[in-house]
PDB file of N, CA, C and O in Angstrom:
ATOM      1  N   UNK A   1      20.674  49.027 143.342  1.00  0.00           N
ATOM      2  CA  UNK A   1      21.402  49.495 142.187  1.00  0.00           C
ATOM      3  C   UNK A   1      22.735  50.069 142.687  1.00  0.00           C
ATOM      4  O   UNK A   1      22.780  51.231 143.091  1.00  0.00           O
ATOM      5  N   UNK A   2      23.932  49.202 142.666  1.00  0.00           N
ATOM      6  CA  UNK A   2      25.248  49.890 142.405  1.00  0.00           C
ATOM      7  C   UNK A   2      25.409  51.201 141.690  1.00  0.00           C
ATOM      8  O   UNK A   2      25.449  51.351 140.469  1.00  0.00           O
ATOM      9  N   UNK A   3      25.507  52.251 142.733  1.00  0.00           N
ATOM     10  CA  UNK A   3      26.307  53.422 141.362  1.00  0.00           C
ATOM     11  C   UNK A   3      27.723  53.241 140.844  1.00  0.00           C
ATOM     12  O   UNK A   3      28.214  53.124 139.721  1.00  0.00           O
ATOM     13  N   UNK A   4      28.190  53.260 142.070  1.00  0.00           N
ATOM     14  CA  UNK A   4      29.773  52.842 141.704  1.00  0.00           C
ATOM     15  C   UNK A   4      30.162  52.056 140.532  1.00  0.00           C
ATOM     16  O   UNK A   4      30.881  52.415 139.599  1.00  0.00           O
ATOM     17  N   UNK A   5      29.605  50.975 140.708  1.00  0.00           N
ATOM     18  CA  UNK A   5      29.569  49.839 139.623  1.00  0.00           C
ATOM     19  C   UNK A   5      28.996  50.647 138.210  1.00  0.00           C
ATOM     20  O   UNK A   5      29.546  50.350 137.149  1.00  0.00           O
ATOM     21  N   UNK A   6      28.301  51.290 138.204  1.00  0.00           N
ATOM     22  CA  UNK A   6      27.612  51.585 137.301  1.00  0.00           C
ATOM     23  C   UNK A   6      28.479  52.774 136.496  1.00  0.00           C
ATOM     24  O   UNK A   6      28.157  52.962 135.323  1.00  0.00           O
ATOM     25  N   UNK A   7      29.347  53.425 136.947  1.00  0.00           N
ATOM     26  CA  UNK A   7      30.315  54.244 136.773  1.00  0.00           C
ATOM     27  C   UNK A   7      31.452  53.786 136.255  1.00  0.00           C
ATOM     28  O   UNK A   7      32.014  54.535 135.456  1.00  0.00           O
ATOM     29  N   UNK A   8      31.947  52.748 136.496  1.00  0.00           N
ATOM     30  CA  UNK A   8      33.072  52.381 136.443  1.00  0.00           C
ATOM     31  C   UNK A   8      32.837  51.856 134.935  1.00  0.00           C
ATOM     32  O   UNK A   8      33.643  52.041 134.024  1.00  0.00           O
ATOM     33  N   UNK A   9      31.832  51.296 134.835  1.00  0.00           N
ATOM     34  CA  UNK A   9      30.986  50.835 133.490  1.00  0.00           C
ATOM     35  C   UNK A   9      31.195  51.744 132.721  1.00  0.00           C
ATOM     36  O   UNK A   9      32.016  51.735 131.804  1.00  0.00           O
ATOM     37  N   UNK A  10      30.325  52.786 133.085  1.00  0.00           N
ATOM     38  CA  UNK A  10      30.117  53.909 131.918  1.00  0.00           C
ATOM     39  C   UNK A  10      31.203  54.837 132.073  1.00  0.00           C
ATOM     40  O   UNK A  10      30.894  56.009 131.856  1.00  0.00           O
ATOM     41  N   UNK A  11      32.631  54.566 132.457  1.00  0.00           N
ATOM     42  CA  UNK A  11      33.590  55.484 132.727  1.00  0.00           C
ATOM     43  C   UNK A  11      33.042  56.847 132.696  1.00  0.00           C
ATOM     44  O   UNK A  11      33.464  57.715 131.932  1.00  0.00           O
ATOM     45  N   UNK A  12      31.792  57.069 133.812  1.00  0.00           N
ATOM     46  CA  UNK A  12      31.505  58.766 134.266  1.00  0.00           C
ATOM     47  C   UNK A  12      31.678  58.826 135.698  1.00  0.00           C
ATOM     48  O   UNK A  12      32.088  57.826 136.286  1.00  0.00           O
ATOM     49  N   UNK A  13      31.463  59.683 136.205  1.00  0.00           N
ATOM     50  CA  UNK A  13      31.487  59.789 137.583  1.00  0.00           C
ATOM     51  C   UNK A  13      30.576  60.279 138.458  1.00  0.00           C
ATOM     52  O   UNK A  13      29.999  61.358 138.323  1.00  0.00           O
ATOM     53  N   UNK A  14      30.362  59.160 139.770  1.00  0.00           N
ATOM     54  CA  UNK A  14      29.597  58.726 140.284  1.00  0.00           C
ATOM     55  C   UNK A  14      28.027  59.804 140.373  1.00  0.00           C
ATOM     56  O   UNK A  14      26.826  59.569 140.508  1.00  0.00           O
ATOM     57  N   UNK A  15      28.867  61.026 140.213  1.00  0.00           N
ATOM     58  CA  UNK A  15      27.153  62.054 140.616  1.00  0.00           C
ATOM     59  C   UNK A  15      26.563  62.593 139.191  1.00  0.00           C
ATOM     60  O   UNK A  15      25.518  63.243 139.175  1.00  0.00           O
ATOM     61  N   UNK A  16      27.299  62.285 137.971  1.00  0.00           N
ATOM     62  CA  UNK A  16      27.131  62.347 136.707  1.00  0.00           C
ATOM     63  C   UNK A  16      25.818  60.917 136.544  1.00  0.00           C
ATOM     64  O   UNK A  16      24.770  61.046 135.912  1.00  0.00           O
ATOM     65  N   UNK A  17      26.290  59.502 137.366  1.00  0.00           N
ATOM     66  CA  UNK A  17      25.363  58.834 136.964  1.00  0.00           C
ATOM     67  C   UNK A  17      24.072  59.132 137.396  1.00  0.00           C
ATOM     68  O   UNK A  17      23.001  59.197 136.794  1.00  0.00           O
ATOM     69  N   UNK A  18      24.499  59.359 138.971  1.00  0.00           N
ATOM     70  CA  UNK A  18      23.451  59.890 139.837  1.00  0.00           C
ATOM     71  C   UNK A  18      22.252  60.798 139.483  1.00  0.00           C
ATOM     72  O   UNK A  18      21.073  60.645 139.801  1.00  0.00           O
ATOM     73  N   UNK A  19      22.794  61.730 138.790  1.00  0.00           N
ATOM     74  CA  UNK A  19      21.277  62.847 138.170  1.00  0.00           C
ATOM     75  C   UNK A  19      21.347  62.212 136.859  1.00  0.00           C
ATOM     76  O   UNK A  19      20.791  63.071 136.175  1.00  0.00           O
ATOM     77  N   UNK A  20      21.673  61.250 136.040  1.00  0.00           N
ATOM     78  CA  UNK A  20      20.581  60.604 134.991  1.00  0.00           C
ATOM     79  C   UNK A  20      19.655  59.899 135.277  1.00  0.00           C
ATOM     80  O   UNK A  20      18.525  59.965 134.792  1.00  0.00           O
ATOM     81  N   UNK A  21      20.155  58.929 136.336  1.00  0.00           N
ATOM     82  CA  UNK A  21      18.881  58.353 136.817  1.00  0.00           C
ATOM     83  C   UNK A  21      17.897  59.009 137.831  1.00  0.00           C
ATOM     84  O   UNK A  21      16.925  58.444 138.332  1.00  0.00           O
ATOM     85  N   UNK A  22      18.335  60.401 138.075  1.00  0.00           N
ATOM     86  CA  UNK A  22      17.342  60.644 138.683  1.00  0.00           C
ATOM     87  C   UNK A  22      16.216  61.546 137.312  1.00  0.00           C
ATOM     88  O   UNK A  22      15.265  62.219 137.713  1.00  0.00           O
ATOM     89  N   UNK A  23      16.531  61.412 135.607  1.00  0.00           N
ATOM     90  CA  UNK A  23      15.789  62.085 134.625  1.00  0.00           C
ATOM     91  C   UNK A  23      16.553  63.292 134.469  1.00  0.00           C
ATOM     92  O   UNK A  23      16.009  64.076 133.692  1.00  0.00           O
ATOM     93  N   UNK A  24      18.148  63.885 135.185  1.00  0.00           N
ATOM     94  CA  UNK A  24      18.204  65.021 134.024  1.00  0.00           C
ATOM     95  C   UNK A  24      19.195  64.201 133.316  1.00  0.00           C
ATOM     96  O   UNK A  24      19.827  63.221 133.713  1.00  0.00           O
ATOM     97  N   UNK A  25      19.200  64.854 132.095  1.00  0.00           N
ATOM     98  CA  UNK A  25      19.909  64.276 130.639  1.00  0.00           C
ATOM     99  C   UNK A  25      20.629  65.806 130.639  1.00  0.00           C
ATOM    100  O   UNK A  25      20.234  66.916 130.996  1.00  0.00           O
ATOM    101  N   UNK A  26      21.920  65.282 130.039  1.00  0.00           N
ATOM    102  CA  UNK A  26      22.505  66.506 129.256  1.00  0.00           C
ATOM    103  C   UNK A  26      22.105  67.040 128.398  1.00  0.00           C
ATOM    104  O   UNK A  26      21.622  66.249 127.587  1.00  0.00           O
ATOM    105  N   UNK A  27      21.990  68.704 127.915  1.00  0.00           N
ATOM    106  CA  UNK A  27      21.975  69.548 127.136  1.00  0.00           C
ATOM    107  C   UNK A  27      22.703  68.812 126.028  1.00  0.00           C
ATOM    108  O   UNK A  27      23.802  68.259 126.042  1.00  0.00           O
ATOM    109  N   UNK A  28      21.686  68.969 124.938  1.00  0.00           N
ATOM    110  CA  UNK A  28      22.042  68.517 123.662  1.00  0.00           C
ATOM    111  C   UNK A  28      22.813  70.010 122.688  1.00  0.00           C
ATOM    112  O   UNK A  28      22.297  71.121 122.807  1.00  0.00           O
ATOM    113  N   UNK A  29      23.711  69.852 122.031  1.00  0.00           N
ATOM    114  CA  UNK A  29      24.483  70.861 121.604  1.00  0.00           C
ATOM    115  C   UNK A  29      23.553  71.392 119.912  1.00  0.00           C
ATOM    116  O   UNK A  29      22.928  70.557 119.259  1.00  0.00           O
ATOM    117  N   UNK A  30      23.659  72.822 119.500  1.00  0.00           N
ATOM    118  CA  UNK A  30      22.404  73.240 118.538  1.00  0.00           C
ATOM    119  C   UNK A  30      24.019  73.375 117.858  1.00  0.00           C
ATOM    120  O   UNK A  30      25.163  73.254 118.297  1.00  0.00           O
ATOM    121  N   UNK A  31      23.327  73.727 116.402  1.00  0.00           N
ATOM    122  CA  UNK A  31      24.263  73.292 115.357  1.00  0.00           C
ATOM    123  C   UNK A  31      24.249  74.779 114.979  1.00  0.00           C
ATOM    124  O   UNK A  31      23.140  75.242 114.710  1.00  0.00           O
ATOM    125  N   UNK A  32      25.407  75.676 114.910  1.00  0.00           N
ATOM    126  CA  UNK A  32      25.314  76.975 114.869  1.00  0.00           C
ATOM    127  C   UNK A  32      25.696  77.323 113.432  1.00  0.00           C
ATOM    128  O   UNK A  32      26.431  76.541 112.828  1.00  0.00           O
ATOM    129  N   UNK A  33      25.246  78.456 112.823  1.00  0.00           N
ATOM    130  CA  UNK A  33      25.778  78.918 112.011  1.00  0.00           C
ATOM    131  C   UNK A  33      26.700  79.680 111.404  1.00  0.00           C
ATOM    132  O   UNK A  33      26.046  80.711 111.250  1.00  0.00           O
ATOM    133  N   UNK A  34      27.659  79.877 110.993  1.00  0.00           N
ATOM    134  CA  UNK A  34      28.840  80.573 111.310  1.00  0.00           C
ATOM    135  C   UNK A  34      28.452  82.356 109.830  1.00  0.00           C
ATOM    136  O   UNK A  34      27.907  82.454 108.730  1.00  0.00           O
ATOM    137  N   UNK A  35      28.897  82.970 110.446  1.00  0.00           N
ATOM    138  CA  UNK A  35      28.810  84.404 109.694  1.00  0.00           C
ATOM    139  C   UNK A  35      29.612  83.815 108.252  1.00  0.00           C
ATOM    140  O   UNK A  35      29.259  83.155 107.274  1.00  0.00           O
ATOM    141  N   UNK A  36      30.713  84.366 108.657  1.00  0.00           N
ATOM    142  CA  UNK A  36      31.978  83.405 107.037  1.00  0.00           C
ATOM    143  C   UNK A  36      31.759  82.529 106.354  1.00  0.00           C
ATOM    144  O   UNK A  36      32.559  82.324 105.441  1.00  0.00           O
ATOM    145  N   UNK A  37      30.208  81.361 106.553  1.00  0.00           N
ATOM    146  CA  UNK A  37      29.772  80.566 105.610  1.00  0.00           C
ATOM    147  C   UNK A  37      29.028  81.185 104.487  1.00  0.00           C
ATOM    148  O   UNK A  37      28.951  80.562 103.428  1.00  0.00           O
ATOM    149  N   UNK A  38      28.356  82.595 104.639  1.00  0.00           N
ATOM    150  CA  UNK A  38      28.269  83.328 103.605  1.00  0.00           C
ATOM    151  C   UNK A  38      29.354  83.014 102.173  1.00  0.00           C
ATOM    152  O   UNK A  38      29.305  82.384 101.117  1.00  0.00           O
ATOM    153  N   UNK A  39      30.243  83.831 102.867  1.00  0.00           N
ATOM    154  CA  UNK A  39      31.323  83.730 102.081  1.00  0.00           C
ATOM    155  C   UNK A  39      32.656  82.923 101.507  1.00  0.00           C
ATOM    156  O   UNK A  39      33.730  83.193 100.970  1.00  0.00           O
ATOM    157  N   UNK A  40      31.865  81.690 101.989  1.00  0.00           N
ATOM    158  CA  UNK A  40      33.073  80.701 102.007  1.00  0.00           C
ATOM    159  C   UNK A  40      33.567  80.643 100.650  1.00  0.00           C
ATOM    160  O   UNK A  40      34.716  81.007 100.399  1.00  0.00           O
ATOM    161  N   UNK A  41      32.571  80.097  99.514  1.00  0.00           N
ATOM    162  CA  UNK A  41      32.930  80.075  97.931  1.00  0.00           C
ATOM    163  C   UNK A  41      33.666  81.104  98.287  1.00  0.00           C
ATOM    164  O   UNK A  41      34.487  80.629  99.072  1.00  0.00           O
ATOM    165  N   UNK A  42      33.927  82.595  98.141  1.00  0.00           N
ATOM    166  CA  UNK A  42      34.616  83.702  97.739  1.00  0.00           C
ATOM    167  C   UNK A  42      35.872  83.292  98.254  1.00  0.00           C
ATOM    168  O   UNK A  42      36.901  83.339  97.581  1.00  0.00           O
ATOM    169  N   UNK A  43      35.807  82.772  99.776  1.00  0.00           N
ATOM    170  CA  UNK A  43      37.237  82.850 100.450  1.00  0.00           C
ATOM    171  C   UNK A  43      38.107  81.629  99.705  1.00  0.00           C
ATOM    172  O   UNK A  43      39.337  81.615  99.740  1.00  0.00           O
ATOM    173  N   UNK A  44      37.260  80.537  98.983  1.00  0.00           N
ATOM    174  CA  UNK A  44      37.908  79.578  98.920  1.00  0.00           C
ATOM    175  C   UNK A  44      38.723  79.535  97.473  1.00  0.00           C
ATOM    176  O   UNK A  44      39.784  78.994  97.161  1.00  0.00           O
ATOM    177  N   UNK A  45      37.747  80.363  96.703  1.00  0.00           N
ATOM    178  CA  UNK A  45      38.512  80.640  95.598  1.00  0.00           C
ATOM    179  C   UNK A  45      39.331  81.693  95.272  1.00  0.00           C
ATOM    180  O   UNK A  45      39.826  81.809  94.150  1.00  0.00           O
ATOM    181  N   UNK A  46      39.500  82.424  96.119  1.00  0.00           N
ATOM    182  CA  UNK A  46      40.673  83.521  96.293  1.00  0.00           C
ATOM    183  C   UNK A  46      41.919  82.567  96.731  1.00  0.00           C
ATOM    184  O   UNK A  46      42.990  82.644  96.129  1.00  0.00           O
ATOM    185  N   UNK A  47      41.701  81.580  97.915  1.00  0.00           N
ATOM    186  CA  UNK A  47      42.338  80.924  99.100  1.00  0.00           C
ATOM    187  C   UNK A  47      43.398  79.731  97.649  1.00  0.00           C
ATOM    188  O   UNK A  47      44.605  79.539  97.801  1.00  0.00           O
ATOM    189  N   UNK A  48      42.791  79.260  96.694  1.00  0.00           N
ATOM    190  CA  UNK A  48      42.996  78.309  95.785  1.00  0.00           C
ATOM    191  C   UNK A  48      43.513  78.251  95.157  1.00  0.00           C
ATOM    192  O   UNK A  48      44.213  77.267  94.922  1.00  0.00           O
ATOM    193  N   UNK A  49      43.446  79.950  94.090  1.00  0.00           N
ATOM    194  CA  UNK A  49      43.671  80.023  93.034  1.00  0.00           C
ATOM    195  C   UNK A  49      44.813  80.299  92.229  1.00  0.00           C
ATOM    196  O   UNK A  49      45.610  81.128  92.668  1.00  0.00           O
ATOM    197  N   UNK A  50      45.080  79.659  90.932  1.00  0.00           N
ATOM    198  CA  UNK A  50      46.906  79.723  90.650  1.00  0.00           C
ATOM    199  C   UNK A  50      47.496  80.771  90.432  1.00  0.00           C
ATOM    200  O   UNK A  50      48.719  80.882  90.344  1.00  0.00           O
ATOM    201  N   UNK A  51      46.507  81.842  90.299  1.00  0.00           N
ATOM    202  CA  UNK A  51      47.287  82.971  90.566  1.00  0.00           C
ATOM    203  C   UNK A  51      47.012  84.073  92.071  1.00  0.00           C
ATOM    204  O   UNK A  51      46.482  85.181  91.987  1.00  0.00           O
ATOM    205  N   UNK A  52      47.412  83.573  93.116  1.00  0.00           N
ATOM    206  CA  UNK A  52      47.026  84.393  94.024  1.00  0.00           C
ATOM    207  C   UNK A  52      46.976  85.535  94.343  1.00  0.00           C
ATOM    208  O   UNK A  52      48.055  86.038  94.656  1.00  0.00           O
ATOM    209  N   UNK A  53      45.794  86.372  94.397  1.00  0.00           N
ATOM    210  CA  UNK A  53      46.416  87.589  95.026  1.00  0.00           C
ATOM    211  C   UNK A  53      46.568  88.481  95.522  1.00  0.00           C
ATOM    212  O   UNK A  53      46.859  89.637  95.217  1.00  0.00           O
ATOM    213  N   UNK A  54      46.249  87.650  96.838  1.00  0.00           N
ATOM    214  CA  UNK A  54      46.565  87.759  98.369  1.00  0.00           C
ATOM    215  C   UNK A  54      47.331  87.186  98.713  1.00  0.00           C
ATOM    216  O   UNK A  54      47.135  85.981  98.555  1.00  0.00           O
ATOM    217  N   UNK A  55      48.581  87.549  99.341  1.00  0.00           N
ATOM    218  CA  UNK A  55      49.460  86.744  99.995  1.00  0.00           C
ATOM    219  C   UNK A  55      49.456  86.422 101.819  1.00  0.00           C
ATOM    220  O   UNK A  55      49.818  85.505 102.555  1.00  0.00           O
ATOM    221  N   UNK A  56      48.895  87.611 101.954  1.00  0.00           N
ATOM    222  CA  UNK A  56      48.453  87.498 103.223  1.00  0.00           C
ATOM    223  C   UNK A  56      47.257  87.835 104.021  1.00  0.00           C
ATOM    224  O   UNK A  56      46.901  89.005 103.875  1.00  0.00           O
ATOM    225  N   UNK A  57      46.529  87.111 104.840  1.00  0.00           N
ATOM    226  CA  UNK A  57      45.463  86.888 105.385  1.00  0.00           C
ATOM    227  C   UNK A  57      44.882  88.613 105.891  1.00  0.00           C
ATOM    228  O   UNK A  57      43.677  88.616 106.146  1.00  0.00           O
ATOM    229  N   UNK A  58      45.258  89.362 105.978  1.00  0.00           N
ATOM    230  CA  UNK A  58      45.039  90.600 106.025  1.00  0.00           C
ATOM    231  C   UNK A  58      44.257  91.262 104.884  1.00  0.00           C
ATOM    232  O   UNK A  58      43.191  91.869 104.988  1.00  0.00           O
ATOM    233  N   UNK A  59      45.158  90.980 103.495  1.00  0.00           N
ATOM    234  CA  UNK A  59      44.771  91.491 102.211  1.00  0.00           C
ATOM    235  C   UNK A  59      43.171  90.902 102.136  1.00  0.00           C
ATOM    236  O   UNK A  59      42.149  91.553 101.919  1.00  0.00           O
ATOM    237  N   UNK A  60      43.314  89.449 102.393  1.00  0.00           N
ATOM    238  CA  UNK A  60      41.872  88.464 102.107  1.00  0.00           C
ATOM    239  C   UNK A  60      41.084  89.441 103.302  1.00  0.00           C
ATOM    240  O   UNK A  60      40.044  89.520 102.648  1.00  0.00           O
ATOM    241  N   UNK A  61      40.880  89.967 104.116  1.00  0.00           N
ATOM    242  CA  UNK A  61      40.081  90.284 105.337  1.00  0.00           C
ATOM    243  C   UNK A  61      39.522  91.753 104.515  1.00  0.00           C
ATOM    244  O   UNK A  61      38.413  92.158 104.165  1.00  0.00           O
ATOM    245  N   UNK A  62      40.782  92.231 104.435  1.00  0.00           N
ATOM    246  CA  UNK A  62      40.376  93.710 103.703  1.00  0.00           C
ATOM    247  C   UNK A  62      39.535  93.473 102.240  1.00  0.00           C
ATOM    248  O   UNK A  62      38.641  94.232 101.866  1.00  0.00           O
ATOM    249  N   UNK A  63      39.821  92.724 101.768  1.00  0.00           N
ATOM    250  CA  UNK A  63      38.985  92.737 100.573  1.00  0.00           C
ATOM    251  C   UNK A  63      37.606  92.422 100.764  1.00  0.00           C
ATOM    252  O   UNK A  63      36.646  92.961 100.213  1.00  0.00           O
ATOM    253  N   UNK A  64      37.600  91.243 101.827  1.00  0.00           N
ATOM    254  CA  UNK A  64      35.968  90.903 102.420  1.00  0.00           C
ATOM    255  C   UNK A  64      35.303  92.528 102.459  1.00  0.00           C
ATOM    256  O   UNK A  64      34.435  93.138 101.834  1.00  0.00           O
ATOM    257  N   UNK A  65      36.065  92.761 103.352  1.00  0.00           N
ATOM    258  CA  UNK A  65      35.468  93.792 104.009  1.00  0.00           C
ATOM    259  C   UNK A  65      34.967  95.235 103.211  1.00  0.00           C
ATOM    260  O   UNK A  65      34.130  96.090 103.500  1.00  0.00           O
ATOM    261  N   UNK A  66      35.922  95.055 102.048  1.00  0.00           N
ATOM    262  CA  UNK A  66      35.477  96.053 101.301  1.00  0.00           C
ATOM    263  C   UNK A  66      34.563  95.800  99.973  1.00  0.00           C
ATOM    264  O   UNK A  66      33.897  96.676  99.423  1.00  0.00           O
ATOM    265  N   UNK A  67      34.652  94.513  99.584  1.00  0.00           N
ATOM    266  CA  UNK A  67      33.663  94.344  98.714  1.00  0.00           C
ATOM    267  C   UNK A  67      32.192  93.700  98.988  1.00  0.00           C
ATOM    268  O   UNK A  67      31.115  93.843  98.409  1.00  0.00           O
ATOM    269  N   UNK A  68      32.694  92.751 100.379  1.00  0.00           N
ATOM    270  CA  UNK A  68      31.148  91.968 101.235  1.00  0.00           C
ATOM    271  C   UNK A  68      31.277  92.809 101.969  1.00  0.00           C
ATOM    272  O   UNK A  68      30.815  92.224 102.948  1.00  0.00           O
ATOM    273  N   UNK A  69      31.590  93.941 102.398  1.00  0.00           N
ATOM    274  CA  UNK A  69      31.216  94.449 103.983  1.00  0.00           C
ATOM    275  C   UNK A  69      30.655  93.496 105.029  1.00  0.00           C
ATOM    276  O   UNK A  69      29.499  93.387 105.437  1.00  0.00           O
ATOM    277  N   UNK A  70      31.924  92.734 105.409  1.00  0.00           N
ATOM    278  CA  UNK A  70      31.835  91.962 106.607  1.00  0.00           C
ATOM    279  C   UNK A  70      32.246  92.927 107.741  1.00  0.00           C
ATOM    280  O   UNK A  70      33.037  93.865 107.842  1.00  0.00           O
ATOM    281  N   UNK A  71      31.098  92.099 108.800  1.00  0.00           N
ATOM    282  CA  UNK A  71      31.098  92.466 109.804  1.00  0.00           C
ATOM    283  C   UNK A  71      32.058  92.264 111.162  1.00  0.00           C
ATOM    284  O   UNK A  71      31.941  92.722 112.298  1.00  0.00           O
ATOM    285  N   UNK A  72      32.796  91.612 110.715  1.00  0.00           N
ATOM    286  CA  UNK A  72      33.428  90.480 111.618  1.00  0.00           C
ATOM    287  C   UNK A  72      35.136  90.862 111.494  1.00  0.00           C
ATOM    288  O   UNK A  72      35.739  91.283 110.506  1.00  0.00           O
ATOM    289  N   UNK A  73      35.681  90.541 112.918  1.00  0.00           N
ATOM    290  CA  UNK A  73      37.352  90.627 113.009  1.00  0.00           C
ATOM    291  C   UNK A  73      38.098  90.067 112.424  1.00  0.00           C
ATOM    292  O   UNK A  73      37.720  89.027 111.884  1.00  0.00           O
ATOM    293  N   UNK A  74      39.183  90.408 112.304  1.00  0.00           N
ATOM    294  CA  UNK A  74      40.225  89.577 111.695  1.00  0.00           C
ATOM    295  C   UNK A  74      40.333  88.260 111.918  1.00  0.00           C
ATOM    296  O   UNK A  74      40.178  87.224 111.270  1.00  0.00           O
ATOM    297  N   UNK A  75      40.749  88.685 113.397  1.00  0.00           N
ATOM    298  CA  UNK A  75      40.485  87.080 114.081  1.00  0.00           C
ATOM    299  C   UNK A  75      39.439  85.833 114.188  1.00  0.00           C
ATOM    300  O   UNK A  75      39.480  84.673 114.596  1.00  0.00           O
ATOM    301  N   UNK A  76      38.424  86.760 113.564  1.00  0.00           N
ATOM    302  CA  UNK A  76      37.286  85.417 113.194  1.00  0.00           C
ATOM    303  C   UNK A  76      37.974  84.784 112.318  1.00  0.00           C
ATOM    304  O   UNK A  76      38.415  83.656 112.535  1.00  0.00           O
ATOM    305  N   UNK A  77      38.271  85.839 110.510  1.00  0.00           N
ATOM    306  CA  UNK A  77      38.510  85.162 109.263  1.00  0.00           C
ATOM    307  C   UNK A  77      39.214  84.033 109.937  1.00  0.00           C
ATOM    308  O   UNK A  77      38.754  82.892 109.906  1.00  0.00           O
ATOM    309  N   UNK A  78      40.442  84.373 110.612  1.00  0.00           N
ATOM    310  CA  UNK A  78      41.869  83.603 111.167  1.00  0.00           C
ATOM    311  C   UNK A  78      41.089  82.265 111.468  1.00  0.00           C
ATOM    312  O   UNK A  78      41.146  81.384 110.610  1.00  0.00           O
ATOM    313  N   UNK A  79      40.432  82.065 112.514  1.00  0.00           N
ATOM    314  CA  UNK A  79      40.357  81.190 113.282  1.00  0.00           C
ATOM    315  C   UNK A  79      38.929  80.274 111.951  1.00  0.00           C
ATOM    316  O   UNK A  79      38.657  79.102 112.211  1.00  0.00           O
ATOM    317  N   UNK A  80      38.329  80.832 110.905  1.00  0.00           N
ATOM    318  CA  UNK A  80      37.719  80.424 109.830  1.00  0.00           C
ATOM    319  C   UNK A  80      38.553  79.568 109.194  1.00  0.00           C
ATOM    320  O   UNK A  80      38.468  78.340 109.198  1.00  0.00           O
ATOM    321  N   UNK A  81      39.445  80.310 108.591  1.00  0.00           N
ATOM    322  CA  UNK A  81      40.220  79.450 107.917  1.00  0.00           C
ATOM    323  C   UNK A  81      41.120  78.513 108.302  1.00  0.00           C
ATOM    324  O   UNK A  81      41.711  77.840 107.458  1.00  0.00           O
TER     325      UNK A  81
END
């Protein structure tokens, strides 16, 4: 059995092929749940609506926070939305 060959195939590299065939397999990735999916409806219809009013991503954080008491940083919402 060519590894080389077998690499070049599966564009991986050579010691990547090496421990599949020797039976380890990669870690399969788990499907996580995110905190802010709670609240997504809320964020999305604040985020939408024709009269906004929040203009800035701060106001939306503070309001979470004071009417959902979220647990979570700014920088989560941020990187949420």
């Amino acid at each position: 059995m060519n590894i080389s060959k077998m690499s070049r195939e599966l564009n991986k590299d050579p010691k990547t092929v090496r421990k599949y065939l020797s039976g380890r397999l990669p870690k399969e990735t788990r499907e996580r749940k995110k905190h802010l999916d709670l609240f997504r409806d809320d964020i999305n219809q604040v985020l939408f609506a024709k009269k906004r009013s929040f203009d800035y991503i701060v106001h939306l954080y503070n309001y979470l926070k004071r009417e959902h008491e979220i647990t979570r940083s700014r920088t989560t919402l941020n990187r949420y939305i």
